[in-house]
Each structure stands twice: as structure tokens, then as C-alpha cells.
N, C-alpha and C positions, 0 to 999 in steps of 0.2 A: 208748508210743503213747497220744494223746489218744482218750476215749472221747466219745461226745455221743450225748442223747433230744433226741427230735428233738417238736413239738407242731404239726400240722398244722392251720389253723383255713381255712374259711369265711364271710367276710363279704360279707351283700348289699347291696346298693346303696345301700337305704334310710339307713345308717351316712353319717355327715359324713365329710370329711376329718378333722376335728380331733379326733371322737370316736374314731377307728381310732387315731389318731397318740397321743390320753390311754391307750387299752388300752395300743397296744403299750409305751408308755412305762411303764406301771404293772409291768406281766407284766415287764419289763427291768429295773429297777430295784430291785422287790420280792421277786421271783421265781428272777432270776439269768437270765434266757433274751435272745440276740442274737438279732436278725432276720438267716437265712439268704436270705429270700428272698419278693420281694413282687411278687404279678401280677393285673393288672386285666383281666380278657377284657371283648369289645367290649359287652358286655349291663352294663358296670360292675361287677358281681360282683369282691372280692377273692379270692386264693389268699394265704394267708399261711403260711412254714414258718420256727417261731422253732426254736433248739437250745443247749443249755446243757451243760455239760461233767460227767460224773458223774466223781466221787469216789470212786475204791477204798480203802477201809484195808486195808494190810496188816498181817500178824500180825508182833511182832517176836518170838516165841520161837523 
């Protein structure tokens, strides 16, 4: 079973398109984290929820 953290962020309005678009690309890229999910309510304000997959080790003895 896949596990995933999840990184909820709020962005206001103030933010460009392309400055939201450089974060989330950096956070993706650097970081290891997909964008689960992106929403703009009518005041412009983003909701953004990225998530990345954790990593169990297991023991082998």
C-alpha cells in the first residue's frame, strides 16, 4: 500500500501566474512533491494540496 504527506499551502492573490507555476515547479522537482490539487476561489486566493510518497525501510533480519 502506497503511503503519501500531503503539504497544504495558501496562496494570495498578490502571486503572478508564473511565480505560483516557478514555486510549484521547484517544490516538484527538488523536493519530490505532485500537485494533488489546485483551487482558485472567486476573491482569487489559491488552495494548493501538493503530496509525495514516503519511504519505508524495512529491516531485513
Amino acid at each position: 500500500m502506497i503511503e503519501y504527506e500531503f503539504w497544504n499551502l495558501s496562496i494570495d492573490r498578490s502571486k503572478s501566474r508564473g511565480a505560483v507555476c516557478h514555486m510549484l515547479t521547484q517544490a516538484a522537482e527538488y523536493q519530490g512533491w505532485e500537485l494533488e490539487r489546485l483551487r482558485k476561489d472567486p476573491t482569487g486566493a489559491r488552495t494548493v494540496r501538493l503530496r509525495r510518497k514516503i519511504i519505508r525501510m524495512r529491516s531485513t533480519l
